[in-house]
C-alpha positions in Angstrom: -20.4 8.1 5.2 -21.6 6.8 1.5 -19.5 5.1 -0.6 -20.2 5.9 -3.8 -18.5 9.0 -5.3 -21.5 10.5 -6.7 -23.1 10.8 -3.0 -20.1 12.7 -1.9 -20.3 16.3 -1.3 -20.6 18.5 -4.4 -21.8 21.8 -6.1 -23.1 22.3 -9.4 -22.1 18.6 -10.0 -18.1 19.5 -8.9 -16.8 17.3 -6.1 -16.3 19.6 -3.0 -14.2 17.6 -1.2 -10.3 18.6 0.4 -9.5 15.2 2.3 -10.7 12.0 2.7 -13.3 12.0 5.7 -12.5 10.6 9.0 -15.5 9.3 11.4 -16.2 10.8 14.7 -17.0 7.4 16.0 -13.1 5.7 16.5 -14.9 2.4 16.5 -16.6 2.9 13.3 -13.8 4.2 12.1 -11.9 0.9 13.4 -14.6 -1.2 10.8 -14.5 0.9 8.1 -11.0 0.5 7.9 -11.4 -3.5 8.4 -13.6 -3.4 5.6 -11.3 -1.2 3.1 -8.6 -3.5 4.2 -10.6 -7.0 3.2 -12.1 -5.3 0.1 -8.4 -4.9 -0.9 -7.6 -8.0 -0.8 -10.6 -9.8 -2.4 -8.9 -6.8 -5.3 -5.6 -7.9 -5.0 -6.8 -11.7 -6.0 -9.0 -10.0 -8.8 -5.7 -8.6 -10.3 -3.2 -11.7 -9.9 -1.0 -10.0 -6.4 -1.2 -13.5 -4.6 1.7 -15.6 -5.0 1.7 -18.6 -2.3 2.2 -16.9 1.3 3.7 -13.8 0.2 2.3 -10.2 0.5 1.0 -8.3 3.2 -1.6 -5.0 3.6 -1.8 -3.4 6.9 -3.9 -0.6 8.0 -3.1 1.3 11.7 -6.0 0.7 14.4 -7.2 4.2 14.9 -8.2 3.3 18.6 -4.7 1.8 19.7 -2.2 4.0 17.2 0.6 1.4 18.0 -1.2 -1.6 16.7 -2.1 -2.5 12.9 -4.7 -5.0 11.0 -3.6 -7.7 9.1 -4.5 -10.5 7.0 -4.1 -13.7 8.7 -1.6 -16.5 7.4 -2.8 -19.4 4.5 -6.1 -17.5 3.9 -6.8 -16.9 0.4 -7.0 -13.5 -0.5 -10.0 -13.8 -2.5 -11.9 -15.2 1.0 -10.7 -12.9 3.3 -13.6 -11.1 5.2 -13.3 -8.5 7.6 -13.9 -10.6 10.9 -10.8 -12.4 9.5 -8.5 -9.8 10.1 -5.7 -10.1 12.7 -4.4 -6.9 15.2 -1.1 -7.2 15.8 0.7 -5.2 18.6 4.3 -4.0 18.5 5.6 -6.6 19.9 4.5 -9.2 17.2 1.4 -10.6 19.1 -2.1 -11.2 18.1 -4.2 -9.1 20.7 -7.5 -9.6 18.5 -8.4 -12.0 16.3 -7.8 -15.6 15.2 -5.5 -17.2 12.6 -2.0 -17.7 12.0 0.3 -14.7 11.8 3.1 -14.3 8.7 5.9 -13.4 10.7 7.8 -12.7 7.5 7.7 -8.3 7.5 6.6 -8.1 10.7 9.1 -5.1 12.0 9.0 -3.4 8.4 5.2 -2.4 8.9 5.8 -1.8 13.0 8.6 0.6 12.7 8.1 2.1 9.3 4.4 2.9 10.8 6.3 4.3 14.0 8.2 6.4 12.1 5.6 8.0 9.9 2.1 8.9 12.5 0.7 9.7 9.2 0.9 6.8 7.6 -2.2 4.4 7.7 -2.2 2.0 5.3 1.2 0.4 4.5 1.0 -2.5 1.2 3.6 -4.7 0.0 2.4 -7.2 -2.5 4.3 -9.7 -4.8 2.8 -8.4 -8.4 4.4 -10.1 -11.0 5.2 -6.9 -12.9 6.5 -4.9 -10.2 8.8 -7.9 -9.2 10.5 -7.9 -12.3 11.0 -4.3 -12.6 12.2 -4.3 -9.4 14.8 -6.4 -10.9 16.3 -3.7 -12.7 17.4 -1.5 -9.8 15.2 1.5 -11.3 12.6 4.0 -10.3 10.2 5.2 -11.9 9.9 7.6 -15.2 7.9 9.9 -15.9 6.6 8.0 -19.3 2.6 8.2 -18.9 0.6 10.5 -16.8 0.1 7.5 -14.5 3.8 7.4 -13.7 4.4 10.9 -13.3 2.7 10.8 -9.9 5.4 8.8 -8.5 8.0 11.5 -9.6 9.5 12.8 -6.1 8.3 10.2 -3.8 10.0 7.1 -4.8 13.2 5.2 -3.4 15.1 2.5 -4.6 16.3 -0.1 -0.9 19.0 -2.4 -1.9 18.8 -5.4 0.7 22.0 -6.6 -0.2 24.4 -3.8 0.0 23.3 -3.5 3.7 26.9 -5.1 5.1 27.8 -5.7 8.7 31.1 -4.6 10.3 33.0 -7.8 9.1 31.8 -7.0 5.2 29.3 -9.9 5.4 25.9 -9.6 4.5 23.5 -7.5 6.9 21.3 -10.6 8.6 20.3 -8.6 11.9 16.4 -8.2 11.0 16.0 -5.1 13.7 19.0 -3.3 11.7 17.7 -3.9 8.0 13.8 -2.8 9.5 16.2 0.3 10.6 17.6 0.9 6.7 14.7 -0.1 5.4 12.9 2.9 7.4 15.5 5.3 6.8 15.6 4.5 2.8 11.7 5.2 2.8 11.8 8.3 4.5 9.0 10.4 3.9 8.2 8.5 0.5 5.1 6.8 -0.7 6.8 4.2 -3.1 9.9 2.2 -2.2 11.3 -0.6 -4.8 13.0 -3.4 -3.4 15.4 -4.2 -5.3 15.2 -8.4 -6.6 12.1 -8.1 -4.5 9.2 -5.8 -5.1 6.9 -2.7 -4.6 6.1 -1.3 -1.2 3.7 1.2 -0.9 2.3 3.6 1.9 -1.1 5.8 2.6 -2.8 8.1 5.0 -5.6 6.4 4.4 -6.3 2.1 3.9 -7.9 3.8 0.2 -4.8 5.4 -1.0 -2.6 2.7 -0.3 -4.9 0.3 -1.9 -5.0 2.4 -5.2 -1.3 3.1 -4.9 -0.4 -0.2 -5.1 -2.6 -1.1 -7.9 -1.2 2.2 -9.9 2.6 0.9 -9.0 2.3 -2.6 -10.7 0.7 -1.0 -13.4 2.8 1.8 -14.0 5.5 -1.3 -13.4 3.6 -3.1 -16.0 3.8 0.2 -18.7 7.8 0.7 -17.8 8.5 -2.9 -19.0 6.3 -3.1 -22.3 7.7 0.8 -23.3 11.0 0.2 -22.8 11.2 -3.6 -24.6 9.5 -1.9 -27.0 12.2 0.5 -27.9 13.3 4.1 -26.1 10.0 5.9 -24.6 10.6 9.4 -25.0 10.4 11.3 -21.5 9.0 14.4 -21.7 10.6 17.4 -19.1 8.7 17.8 -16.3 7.3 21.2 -15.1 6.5 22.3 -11.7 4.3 19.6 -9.8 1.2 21.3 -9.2 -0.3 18.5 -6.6 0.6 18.8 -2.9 0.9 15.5 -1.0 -2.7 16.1 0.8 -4.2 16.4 -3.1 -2.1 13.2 -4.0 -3.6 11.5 -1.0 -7.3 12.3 -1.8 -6.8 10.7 -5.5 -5.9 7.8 -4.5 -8.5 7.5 -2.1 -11.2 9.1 -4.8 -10.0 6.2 -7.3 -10.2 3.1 -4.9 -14.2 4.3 -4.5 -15.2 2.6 -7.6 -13.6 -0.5 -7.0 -14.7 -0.1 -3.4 -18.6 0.1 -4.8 -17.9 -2.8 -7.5 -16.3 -5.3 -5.2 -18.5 -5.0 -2.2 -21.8 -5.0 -4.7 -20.2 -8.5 -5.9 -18.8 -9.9 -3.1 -20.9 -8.3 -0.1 -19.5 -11.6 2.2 -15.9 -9.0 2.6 -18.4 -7.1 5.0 -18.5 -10.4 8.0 
């Protein structure tokens, strides 16, 4: 399949396309995917989302369902290449690859992804702008055209109101995966509050872009509103169904897709 949006299937110059294609061939799928997944990352670093250890991008092996790629532990994200890539089973073990594993959000991705078949790509990065609106305990508003497609599929997660039976503070890592899950439901944008932007995709693509759109739209919600009182218009009908959602995102990463790999073709080892 080519890359570049222009080569994509049109008429009379008009995109003709409903979803994003999958290939036949579940092991080319497998690299593609790999590849998408390493692109985003070398992206990621471009845009400032690396903060020490933290973050994490996973994108479900289309071969074995149960099992998800991820980037290996202490590599920069601006280095990452494909072969770097670590598959991680449900039980929290490396069956392909080589590199340290980030333990940190391991049961998030596993059970949020068991939850949701649809889901492919799952990102969670530590942008600095969607850390600190996470801080506020908001969602969302519909102040820019950017922002508005995040209206009805976004959640707020408060880790610390989870409580255990005695009233202390919910530390049982399988029960908050469980809250966590439930909270996110069938949303694609969950803030964490005190913590950060999580996002989800049906394809490695529209998580990718997802993410990017969240910390910017977190980005325009903090300048607006120190600004003064944005004005937020009434919202009609929403005229995009979730499958039209998905193919935007994945339409928008393209470019980037083209721009990084033209740059920095080593993502592709």
């Amino acid at each position: 399949m080519s890359h570049s949006i222009a080569s994509l299937p049109n008429h009379n110059n008009r995109l003709q396309l409903s979803a994003p294609a999958v290939l036949e061939d579940p092991h080319a799928e497998r690299l593609q995917r790999k590849q998408r997944l390493a692109a985003s990352y070398r992206l990621f670093a471009e845009l400032g989302f690396e903060v020490g250890l933290a973050g994490h991008f996973t994108a479900r092996d289309p071969i074995d369902t149960d099992s998800y790629w991820i980037n290996p532990l202490g590599v920069p994200f601006s280095r990452i290449r494909s072969s770097d890539l670590l598959r991680v089973d449900g039980q929290g073990q490396v069956v392909e690859g080589d590199g340290l594993l980030n333990t940190s959000a391991l049961e998030l991705h596993y059970e949020l992804q068991r939850a949701r078949p649809e889901v492919v790509g799952i990102a969670h990065l530590h942008g600095f702008h969607g850390r600190v609106w996470s801080s506020l305990g908001q969602l969302f508003q519909p102040i820019t055209a950017e922002s508005s497609a995040f209206i009805g599929e976004q959640v707020l997660f408060d880790r610390h109101a989870l409580r255990d039976t005695n009233g202390s503070l919910l530390q049982d890592r399988d029960a908050v995966a469980r809250a966590f899950v439930e909270t996110f439901a069938r949303n694609n944008l969950l803030v964490w509050q005190n913590h950060g932007l999580w996002v989800t995709g049906q394809t490695v693509e529209s998580a990718a872009w997802r993410f990017i759109l969240a910390d910017d739209t977190a980005r325009a919600h903090l300048l607006a509103f120190a600004a003064g009182q944005p004005r937020i218009p009434e919202l009609g009908e929403d005229n995009f169904s979730p499958a039209q959602r998905e193919l935007f995102g994945w339409l928008n990463f393209l470019p980037l897709w083209d721009r990084i790999v033209a740059q920095q073709p080593d993502l592709l080892d």
